[in-house]
N, C-alpha and C positions, 0 to 999 in steps of 0.2 A: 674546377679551376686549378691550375698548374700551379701548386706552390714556388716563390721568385727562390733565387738563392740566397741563403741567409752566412754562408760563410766570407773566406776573400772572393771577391770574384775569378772567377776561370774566364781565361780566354780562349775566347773563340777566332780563329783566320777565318777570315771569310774570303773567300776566292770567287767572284763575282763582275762580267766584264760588263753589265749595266748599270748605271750609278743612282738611279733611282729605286731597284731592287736592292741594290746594297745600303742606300738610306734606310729602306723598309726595315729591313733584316738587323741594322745597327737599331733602330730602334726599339725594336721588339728586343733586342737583347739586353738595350740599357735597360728599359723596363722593367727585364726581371732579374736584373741584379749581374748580368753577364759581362764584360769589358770584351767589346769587338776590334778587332785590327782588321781593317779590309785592304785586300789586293786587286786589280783588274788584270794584271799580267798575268800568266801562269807561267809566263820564265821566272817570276819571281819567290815563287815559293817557297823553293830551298833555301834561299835567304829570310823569304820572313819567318821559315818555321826555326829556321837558326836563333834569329835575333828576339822574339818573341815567345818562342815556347809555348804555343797554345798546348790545354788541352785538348782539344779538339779541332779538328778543319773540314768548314763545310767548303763544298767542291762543286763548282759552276760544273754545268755540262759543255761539249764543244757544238757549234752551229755545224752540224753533219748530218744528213740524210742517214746514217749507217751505224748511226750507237754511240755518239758522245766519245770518238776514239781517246780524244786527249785524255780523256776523267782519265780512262785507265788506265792510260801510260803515266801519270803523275800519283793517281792512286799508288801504283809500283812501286816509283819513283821514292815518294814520302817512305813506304815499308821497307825499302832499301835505306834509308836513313834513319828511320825511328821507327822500327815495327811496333812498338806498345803505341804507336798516336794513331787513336781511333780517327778514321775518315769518312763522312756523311757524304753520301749522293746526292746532290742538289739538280734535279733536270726534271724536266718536262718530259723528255722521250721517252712514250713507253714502252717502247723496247727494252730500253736499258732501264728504267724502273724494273721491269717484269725477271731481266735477266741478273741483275743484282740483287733481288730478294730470292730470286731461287737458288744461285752459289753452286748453279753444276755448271757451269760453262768454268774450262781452264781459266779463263781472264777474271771472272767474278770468282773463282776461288786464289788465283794470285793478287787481284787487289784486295777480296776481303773487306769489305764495305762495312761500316760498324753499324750501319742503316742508310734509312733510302725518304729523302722527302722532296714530295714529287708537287712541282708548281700546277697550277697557282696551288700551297699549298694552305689549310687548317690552322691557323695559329697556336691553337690549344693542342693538337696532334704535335705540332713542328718543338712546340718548348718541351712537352712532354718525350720526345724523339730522343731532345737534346740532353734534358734534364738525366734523361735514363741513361744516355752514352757517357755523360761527362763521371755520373756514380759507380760504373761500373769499370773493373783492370781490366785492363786489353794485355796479358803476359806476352811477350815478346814469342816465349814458348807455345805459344795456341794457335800459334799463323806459322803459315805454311813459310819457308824461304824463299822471297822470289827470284834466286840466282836463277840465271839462265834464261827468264821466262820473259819471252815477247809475245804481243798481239799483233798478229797477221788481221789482216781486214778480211776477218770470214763471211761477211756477209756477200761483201763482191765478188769473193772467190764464187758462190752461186748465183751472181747474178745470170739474169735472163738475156741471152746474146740480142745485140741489136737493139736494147734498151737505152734510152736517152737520158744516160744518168744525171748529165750533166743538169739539166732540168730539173730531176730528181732532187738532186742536192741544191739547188736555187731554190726551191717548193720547199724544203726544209730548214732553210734558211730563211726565208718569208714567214714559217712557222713560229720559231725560235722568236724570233722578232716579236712577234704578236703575243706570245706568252709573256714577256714581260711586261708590256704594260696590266696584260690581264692579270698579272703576279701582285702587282701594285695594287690594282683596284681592289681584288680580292682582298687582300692580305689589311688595307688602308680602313675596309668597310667592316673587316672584323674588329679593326683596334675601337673604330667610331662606334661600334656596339658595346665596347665591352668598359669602356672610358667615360661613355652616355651618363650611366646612373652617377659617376661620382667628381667626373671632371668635363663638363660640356665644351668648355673653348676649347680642350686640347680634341676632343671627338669633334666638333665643327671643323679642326685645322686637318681634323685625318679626312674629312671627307671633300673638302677641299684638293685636298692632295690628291685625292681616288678620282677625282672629275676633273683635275690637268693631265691626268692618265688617260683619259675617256678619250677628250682630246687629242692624246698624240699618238692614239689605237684608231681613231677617225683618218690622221694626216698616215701614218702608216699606211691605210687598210687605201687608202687613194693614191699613195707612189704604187702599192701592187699593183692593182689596177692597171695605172697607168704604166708600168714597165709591162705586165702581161699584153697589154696591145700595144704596144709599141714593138714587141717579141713576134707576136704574128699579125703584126701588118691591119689592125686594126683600128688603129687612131685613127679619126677621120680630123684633118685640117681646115678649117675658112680661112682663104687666104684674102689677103685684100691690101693697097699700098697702106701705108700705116707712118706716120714719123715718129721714129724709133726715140728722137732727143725726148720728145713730151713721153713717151712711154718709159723711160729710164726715169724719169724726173717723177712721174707717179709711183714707181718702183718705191724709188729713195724715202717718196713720203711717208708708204706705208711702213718703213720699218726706223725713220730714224726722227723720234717723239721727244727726243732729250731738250733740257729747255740751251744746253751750249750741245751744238749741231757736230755729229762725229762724222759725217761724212760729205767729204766737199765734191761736188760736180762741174769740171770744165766741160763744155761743151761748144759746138761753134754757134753762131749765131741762128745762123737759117735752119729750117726744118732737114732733116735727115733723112728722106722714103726708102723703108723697105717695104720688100714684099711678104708676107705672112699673116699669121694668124696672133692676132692681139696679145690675147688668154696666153697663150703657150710660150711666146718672146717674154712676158710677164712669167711665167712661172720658172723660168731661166733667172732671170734677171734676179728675182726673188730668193731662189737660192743661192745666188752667187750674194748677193748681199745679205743675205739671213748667217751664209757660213763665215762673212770676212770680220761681220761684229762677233756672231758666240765665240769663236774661235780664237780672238783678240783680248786682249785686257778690258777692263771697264771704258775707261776711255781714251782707249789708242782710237787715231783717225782711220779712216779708210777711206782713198781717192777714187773717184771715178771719172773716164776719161771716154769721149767720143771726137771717133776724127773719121773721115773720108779718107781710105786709102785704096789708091785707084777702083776700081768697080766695088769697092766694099765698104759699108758700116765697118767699124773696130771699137769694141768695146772694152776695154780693161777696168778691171776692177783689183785695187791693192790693197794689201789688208797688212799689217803687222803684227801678225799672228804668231802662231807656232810653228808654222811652216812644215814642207812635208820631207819625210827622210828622203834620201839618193834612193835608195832602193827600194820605196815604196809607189813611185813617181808614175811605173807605167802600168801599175795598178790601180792607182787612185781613181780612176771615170767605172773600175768594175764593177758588177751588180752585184751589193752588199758588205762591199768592202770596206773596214774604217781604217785612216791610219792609225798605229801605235799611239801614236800622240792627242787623237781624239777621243780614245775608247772612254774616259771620264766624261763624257760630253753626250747628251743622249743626241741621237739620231739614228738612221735606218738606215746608211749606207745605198741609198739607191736616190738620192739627190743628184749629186753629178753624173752619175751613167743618164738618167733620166734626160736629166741637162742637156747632156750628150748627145743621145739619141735624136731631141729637140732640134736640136740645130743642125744636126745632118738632115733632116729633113727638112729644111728652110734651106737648104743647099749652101750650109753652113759650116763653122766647125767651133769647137770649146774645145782647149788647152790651158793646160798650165804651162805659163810664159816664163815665168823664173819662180824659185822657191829657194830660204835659207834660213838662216839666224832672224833676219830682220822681217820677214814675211815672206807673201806669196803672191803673185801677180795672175790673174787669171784672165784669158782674152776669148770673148766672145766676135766672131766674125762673119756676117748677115751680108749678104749683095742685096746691091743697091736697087732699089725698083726701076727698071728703064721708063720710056716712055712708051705708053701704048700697051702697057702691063693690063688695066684695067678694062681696055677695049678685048683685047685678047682673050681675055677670060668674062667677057659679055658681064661688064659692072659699069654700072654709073659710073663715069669721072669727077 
């Protein structure tokens, strides 16, 4: 067993852009006697190691196919500011696991890693990591200078001509993703073991925690899925007329349980026929409604609106959220993408591209209609089922 810290506490920065791994990581440090400060940004570092002064900073990897580039440009970074503050690799990739503990590569001897803990990782291994970094001097004199020194992307320089990296780095990003909940469960499942013999409600609440992980490694592991066939042309769709008002109205139930109602629905009176597939307009609608609640305050409203406009359904859906930056805007539908403003917020970043994809194939489209201070308006657009929709494709009427 890892002896806790018996002196002041040392802090730890913890630089971490999942907020569920950074709860793990905070609490395994309160535990044993550590004071955590966490960031998700890594533009913000330089300032928190300003303002805070850790001992120590453990260092998220970056979502890249090609070696966590960022670690090591910040790793740099920090030793150009304070070469004595030991800095811990926190990643999954073993690549850069492999090439941080061996310290011959140029980049792993200019950032100089004080250690390497690799997800999902040992919690006993992980305190004892830390415990050993924080007792030991890192003299400013024992590290190399890193004047002058940059990381070129050596790996691409060899890459393989005519290779589809871009795929490459999506597939390592779907990875990344999947490690963290497995990070939680792992990490949740050791605390509920080790907590058992002396404090059982709090080891029931870690496992608890370890099975809404499970959970959201299930809804993950089925956006993949479902964006790899949507990628090559594998969806298959049942289409059929459908009225879209009652499907929005079923939508709404599923997510809005409050006993005072946060999201209001105008709708016209008469049914609304589109053509498509049930399932798949629901799992649109779904996330367009699942992101305008998490995304909002506790009880901001969120309006939803259906009209006929000339040959089309319109859907809007407005939230009073946090809205998205100007220059995030025609990135926001891309596969994996979160904005800055979400990164405290779990999800997978392949909801709207998915969305997206969805509705273009219902001869559709999904946009962001307006976005600012006050929220964000997002507009789903579905044509309208003609007549003779059903005959034509040999269905009952």
């Amino acid at each position: 067993m890892v002896p806790t810290v018996q002196t002041a506490p040392q802090t730890v920065l913890v630089v971490e852009d999942d907020a569920v791994v950074r709860g793990l990581v905070v609490t395994l440090l309160d535990e044993a006697g550590y004071r955590a400060v966490t960031i998700a940004d890594h533009r913000l570092i330089r300032s928190a190691v300003e303002r805070w002064k850790p001992s120590v900073v453990l260092l998220d990897g970056e979502l890249d196919v090609d070696g966590a580039r960022r670690s090591w440009a910040d790793a740099l970074a920090i030793r150009a500011q304070h070469p004595s503050l030991p800095v811990l690799l926190f990643t999954g990739d073993e690549a850069s696991v492999a090439e941080a503990r061996s310290g011959t590569s140029p980049r792993s001897r200019a950032a100089a890693f004080a250690g390497v803990v690799r997800k999902p990782f040992v919690v006993d291994e992980f305190l004892a990591t830390l415990a050993n970094v924080v007792a030991t001097p890192h003299p400013a004199s024992a590290r190399e200078t890193p004047d002058g020194i940059s990381f070129p992307d050596h790996r691409r320089a060899a890459q393989v001509p005519g290779a589809d990296w871009g795929k490459a780095e999506l597939f390592g990003m779907a990875l990344h993703e999947l490690r963290s909940p497995l990070t939680t469960i792992n990490g949740q499942i050791q605390r509920a073991r080790r907590l058992m013999p002396t404090d059982p409600q709090r080891s029931t609440e870690a496992l608890e925690r370890a099975l809404a992980q499970v959970d959201r490694m299930n809804r993950l592991m089925t956006d993949v899925l479902d964006h790899a066939r949507l990628e090559t042309n594998a969806l298959t769709l049942t289409f059929a007329t459908l009225d879209v008002a009652q499907l929005i109205a079923e939508a709404i139930g599923q997510y809005d349980h409050a006993e005072k109602s946060r999201v209001s629905y105008d709708r016209p009176a008469a049914p609304v026929e589109v053509r498509g597939d049930a399932d798949r307009i629901q799992q649109i609608l779904a996330n367009l409604l699942d992101n305008a609640l998490k995304y909002s305050a506790v009880e901001a409203p969120v309006e939803v609106w259906l009209r006929i406009v000339g040959a089309d359904a319109q859907i809007r859906v407005a939230d009073h959220g946090v809205g998205v930056p100007d220059d995030e805007r025609d990135r926001l539908f891309a596969a994996y993408y979160r904005s800055t403003r979400t990164n405290a917020i779990n999800g997978t970043g392949l909801g709207l591209h998915i969305s997206r994809r969805l509705a273009e194939r219902h001869d559709g489209r999904l946009v962001l209609e307006t976005t600012g201070p006050d929220g964000s308006v997002f507009t789903l657009t579905l044509p309208l089922a003609r007549p003779g929709d059903d005959v034509a494709a040999g269905l009952p009427l």
